[in-house]
Legacy VTK file of the C-alpha trace (Angstrom):
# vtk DataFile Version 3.0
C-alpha trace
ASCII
DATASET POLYDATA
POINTS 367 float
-6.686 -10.200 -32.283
-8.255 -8.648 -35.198
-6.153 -8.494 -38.758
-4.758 -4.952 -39.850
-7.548 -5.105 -42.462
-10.273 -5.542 -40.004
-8.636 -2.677 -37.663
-9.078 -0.228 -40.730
-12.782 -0.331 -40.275
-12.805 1.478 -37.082
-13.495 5.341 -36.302
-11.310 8.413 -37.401
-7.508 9.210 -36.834
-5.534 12.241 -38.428
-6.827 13.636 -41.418
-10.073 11.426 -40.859
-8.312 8.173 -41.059
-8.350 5.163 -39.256
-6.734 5.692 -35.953
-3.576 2.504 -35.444
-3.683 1.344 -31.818
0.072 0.272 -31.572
1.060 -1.595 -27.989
4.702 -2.026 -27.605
6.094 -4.766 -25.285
9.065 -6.747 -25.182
10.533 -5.454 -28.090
7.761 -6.106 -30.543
5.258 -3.826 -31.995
0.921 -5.493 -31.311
-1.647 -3.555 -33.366
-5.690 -4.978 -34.396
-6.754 -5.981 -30.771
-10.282 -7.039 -29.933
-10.608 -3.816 -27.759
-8.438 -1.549 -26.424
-9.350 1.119 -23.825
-7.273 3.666 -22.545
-8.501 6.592 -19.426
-6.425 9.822 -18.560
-7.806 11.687 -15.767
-6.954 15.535 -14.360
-7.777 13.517 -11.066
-5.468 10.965 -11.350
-1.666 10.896 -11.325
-2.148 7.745 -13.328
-3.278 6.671 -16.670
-4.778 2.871 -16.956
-5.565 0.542 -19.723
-7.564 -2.451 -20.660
-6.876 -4.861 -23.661
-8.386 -7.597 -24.597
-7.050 -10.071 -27.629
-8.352 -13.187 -29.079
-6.441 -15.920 -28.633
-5.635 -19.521 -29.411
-6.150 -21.811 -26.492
-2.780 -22.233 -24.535
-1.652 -18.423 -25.984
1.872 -18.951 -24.802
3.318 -16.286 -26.841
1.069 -13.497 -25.596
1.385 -15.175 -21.961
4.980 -14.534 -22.241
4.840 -11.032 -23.696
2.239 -9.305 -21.456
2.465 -10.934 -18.046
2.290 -9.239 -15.401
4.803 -6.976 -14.134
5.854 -6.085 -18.267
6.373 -2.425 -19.227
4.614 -1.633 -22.460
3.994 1.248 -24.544
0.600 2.194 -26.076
0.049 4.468 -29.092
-2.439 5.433 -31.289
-1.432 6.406 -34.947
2.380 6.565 -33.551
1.789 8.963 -30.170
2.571 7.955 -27.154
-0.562 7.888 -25.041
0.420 5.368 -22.274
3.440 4.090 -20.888
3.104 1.512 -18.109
3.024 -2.047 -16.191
0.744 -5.006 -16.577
-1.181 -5.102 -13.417
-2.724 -8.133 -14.360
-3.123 -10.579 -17.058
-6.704 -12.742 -17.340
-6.172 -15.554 -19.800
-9.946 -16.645 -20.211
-11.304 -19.853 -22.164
-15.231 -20.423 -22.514
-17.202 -22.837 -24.362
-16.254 -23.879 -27.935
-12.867 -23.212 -26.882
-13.387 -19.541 -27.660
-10.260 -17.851 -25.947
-9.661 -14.418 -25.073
-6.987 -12.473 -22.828
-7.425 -9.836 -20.835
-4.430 -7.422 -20.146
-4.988 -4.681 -17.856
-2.684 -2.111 -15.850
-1.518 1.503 -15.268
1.484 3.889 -16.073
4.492 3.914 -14.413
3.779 6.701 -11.985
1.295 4.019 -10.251
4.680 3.165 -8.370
4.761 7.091 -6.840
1.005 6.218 -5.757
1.177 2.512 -4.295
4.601 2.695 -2.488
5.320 4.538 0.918
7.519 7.837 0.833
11.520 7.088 2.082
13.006 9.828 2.991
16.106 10.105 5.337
15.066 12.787 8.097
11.163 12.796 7.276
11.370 16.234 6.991
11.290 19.248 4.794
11.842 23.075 5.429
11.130 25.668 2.572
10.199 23.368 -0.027
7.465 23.443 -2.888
5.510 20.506 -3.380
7.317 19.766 -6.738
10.571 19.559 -4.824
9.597 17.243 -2.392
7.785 14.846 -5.122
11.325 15.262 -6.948
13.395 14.489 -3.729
11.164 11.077 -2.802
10.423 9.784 -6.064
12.870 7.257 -5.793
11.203 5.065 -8.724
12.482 6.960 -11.821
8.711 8.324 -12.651
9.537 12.395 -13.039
7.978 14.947 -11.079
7.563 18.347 -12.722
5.418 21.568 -12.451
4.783 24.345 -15.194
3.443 26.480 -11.886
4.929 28.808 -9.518
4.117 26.945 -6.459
4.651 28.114 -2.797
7.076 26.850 -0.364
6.056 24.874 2.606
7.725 26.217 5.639
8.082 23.097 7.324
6.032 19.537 5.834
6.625 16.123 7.696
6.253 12.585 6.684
3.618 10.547 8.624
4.935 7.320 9.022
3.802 4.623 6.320
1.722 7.331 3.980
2.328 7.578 -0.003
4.749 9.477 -1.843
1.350 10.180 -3.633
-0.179 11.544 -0.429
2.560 13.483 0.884
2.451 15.622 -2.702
-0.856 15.380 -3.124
-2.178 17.318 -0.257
0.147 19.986 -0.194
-1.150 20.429 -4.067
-4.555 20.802 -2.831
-4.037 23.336 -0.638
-2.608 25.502 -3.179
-5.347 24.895 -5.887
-2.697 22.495 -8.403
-3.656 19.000 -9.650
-1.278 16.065 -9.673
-1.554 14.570 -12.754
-0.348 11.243 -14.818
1.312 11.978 -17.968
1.852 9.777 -21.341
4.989 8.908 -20.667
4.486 7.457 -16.832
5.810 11.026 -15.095
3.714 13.238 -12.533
3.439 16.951 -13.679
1.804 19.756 -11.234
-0.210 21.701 -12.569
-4.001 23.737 -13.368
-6.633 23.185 -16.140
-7.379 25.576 -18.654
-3.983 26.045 -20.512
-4.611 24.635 -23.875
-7.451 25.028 -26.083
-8.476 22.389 -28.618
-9.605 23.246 -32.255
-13.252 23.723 -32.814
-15.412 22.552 -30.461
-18.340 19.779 -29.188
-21.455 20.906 -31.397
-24.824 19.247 -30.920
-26.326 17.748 -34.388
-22.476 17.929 -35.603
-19.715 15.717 -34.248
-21.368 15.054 -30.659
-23.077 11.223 -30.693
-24.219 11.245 -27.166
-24.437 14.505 -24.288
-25.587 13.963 -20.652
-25.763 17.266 -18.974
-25.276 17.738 -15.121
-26.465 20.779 -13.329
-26.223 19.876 -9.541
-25.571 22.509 -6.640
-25.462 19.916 -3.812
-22.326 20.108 -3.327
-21.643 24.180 -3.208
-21.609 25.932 0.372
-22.083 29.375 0.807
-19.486 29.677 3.801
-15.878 27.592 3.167
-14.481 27.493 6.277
-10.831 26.331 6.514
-9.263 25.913 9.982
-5.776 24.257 11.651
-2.698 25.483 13.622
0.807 27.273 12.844
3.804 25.085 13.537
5.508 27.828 15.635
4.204 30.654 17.536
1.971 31.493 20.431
-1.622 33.501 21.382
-4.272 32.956 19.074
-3.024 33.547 15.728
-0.682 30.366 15.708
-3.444 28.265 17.832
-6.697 29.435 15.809
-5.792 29.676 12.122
-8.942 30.129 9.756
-9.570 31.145 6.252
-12.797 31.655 4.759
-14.423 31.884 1.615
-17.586 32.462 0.766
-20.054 31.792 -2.690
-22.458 34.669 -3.482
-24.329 32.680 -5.757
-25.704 30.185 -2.569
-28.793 31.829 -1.737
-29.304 30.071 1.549
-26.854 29.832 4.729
-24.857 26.298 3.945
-21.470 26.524 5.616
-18.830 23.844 5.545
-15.630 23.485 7.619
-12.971 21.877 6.642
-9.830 20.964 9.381
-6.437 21.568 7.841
-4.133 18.356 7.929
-0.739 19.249 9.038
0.121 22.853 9.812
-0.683 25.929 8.094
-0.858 29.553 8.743
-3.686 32.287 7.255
-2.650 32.858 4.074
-2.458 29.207 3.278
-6.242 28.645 5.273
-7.284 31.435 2.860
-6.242 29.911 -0.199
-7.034 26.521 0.680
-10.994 27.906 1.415
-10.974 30.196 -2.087
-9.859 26.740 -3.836
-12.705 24.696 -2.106
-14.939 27.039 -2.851
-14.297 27.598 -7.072
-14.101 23.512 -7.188
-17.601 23.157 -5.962
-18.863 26.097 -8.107
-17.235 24.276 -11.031
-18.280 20.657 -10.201
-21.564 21.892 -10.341
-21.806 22.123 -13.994
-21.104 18.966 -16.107
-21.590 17.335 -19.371
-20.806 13.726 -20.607
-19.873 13.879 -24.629
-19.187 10.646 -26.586
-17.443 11.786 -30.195
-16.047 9.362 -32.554
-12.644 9.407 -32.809
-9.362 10.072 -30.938
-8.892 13.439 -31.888
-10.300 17.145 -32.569
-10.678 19.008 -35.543
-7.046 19.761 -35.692
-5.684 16.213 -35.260
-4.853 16.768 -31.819
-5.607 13.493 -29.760
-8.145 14.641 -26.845
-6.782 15.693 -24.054
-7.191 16.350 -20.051
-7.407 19.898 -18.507
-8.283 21.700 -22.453
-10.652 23.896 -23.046
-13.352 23.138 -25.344
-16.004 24.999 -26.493
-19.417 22.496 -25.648
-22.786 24.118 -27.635
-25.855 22.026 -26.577
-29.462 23.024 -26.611
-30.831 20.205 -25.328
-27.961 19.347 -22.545
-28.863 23.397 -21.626
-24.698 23.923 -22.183
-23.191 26.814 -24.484
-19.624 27.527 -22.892
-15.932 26.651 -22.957
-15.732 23.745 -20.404
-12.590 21.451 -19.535
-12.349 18.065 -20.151
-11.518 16.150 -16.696
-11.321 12.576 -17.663
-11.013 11.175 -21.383
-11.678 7.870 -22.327
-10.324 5.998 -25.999
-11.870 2.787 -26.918
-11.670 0.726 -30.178
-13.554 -1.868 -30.234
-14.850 -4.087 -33.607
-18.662 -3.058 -32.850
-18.180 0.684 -32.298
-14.902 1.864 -33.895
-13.081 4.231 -32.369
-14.846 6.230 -29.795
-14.064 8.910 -27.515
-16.098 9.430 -24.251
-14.930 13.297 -22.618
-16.008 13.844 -19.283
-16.086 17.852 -19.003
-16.435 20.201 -16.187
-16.694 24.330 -15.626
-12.864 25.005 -15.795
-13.040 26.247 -12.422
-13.351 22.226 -11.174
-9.533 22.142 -12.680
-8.482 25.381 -11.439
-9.036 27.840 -13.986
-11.221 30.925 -15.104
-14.908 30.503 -14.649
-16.665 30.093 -18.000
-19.703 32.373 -18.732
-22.299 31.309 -20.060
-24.395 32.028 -23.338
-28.245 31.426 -23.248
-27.186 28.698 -20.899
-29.384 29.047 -17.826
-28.635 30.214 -15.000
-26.756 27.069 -13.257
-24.502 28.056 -16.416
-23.337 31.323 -15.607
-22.434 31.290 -11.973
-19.948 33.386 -10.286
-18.518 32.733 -7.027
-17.661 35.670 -6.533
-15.184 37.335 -3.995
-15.441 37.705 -0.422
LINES 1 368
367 0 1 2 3 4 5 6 7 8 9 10 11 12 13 14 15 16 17 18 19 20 21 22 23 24 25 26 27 28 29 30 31 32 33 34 35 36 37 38 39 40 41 42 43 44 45 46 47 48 49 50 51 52 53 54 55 56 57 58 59 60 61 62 63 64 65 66 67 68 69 70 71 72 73 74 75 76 77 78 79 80 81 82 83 84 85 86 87 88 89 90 91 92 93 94 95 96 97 98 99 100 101 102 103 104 105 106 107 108 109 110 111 112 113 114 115 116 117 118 119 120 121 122 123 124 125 126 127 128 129 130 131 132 133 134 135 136 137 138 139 140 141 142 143 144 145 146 147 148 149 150 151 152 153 154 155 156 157 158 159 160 161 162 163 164 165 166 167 168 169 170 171 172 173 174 175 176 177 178 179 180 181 182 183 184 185 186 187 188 189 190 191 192 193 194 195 196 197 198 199 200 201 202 203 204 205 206 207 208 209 210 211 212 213 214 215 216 217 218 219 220 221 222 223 224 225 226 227 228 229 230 231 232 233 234 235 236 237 238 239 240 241 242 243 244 245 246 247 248 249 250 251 252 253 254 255 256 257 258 259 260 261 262 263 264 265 266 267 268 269 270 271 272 273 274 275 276 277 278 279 280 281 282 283 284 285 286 287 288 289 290 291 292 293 294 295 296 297 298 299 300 301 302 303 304 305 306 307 308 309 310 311 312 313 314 315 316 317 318 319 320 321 322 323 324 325 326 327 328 329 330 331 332 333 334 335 336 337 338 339 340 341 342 343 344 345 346 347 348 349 350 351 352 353 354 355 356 357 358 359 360 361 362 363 364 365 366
């Protein structure tokens, strides 16, 4: 591990100082690692971490606090920005006895996604999503929603699949994300919600921008197509929403088989939320800032908006960050790395564009 005076020469924190990377395990209270890494996705209902540590050869005492299977805590300047297991601890020793230890893992709602749903009948009748995430997670993670989702008419277990996997795809159909939280729980919800201060200015606090302007994966026809669990004639057997992108010049349809039942409106919705996902995963960006936080002191976050102004990355609109990645390392500082897409990728508004081109300013459309 680094010393605390060695850990102050890293990137910014609140007010501009030196962001504290604080790991709590066992009782005790780490700070100065080698490098610490932490990811938060809006895809993921899991956050992971990677630290690594110097060590003396033998390292008992960190063998004893971080192996595997130990919850810990990670938190930079005093927030809470991970709180998880050791997946796995990688006790390394080279030549000239140079030691180092590895310690990597995920929060605690990586039980909801590993272990197989339990539930007593299987079965469900005129529940949301959130309720049936609340009713199997039988591992203490916390499943939530700040949306007002749809009951399910009738939603059964397949034999052996995730409690991850039984939420998760009844969240896709109605346009919600299922995403890991800072303190290990699961929360339901859409991108877009929260804005951070200032924004992700080319020649100002942006080090590195990758733009992405890729239509490959839009269709112009989203077809969406299963079965109602009850009824007869040909609106229970032939259910089929479609959706359809005004901005795809050329005839590119797509159809998608509903698993599980469903009935129009749900086809319908499912097809509209295809359909704004690829218009907003066509238009990306890459930033790398230093620091954990925005102009405000608010640490980076998943599913914000943020205002991204880049000539040469052709980019001048509000985008959402989908994935955002803190290192602090001894060679870099404290960096980080924001992963942003059109907010429609996360389920919200469509951005439009300045004197963006015209992959910047799309519209979907209605039907």
């Amino acid at each position: 591990m680094l010393s605390i005076a060695e850990a102050f020469a890293f990137g910014l924190g609140h007010g501009g100082q030196t962001p504290i990377v604080t790991v709590k395990a066992n009782g005790s209270l780490w700070t100065a690692w080698r490098r610490v890494m932490v990811r938060a996705s809006f895809q993921s209902a899991a956050r992971s971490f990677q630290i690594e540590a110097a060590a003396e050869p033998g390292g008992a005492a960190t063998a004893w606090t971080f192996k595997a299977g130990t919850q810990i805590d990670i938190m930079f300047d005093g927030d809470l920005v991970c709180r998880g297991y050791v997946d796995r601890y990688q006790p390394k020793l080279g030549a000239h006895n140079k030691a180092t230890i590895t310690i990597s893992g995920r929060s605690k709602s990586q039980d909801f996604i590993d272990s197989s749903a339990v539930h007593d009948t299987n079965q469900f009748k005129n529940k949301t999503p959130a309720e049936i995430g609340a009713e199997i997670d039988k591992f203490g993670v916390g499943v939530s929603t700040d949306e007002q989702l749809q009951k399910v008419p009738v939603y059964r277990i397949t034999p052996g699949e995730t409690a991850f996997r039984c939420v998760e795809k009844l969240c896709r159909e109605q346009g919600v994300f299922v995403v890991g939280q800072a303190d290990g729980s699961i929360l339901i919800t859409k991108g877009g919600k929260k804005r951070h201060a200032g924004g992700l200015i080319e020649g100002q606090n942006i080090k590195e921008i990758e733009g992405d302007h890729n239509w490959s994966g839009r269709h112009s026809d989203v077809i969406v197509r299963g079965q109602k669990p009850y009824g007869h004639g040909d609106d229970a057997l032939q259910v089929e929403g479609i959706a359809r992108d005004a901005e795809v010049g050329r005839y590119r349809p797509v159809i998608v088989f509903h698993d599980g039942d469903t009935d129009k409106d749900r086809a319908k919705k499912r097809a509209k939320t295809r359909r704004d996902r690829e218009a907003g995963n066509a238009l990306k960006a890459y930033v790398t800032v230093q620091g954990f936080f925005d102009e405000g002191g608010t640490l980076w976050e998943p599913g914000a908006l943020v205002l991204v102004d880049s000539t040469f990355a052709d980019v001048h609109q509000d985008m959402a960050i989908e994935t955002a990645e803190w290192s602090q390392d001894r060679e870099d500082g404290s960096l980080t790395v924001l992963s942003l897409v059109d907010p429609r990728a996360l389920g919200g508004k469509g951005a439009k564009g300045g004197s963006a081109g015209a992959a910047w300013n799309t519209d979907a459309g209605d039907d």
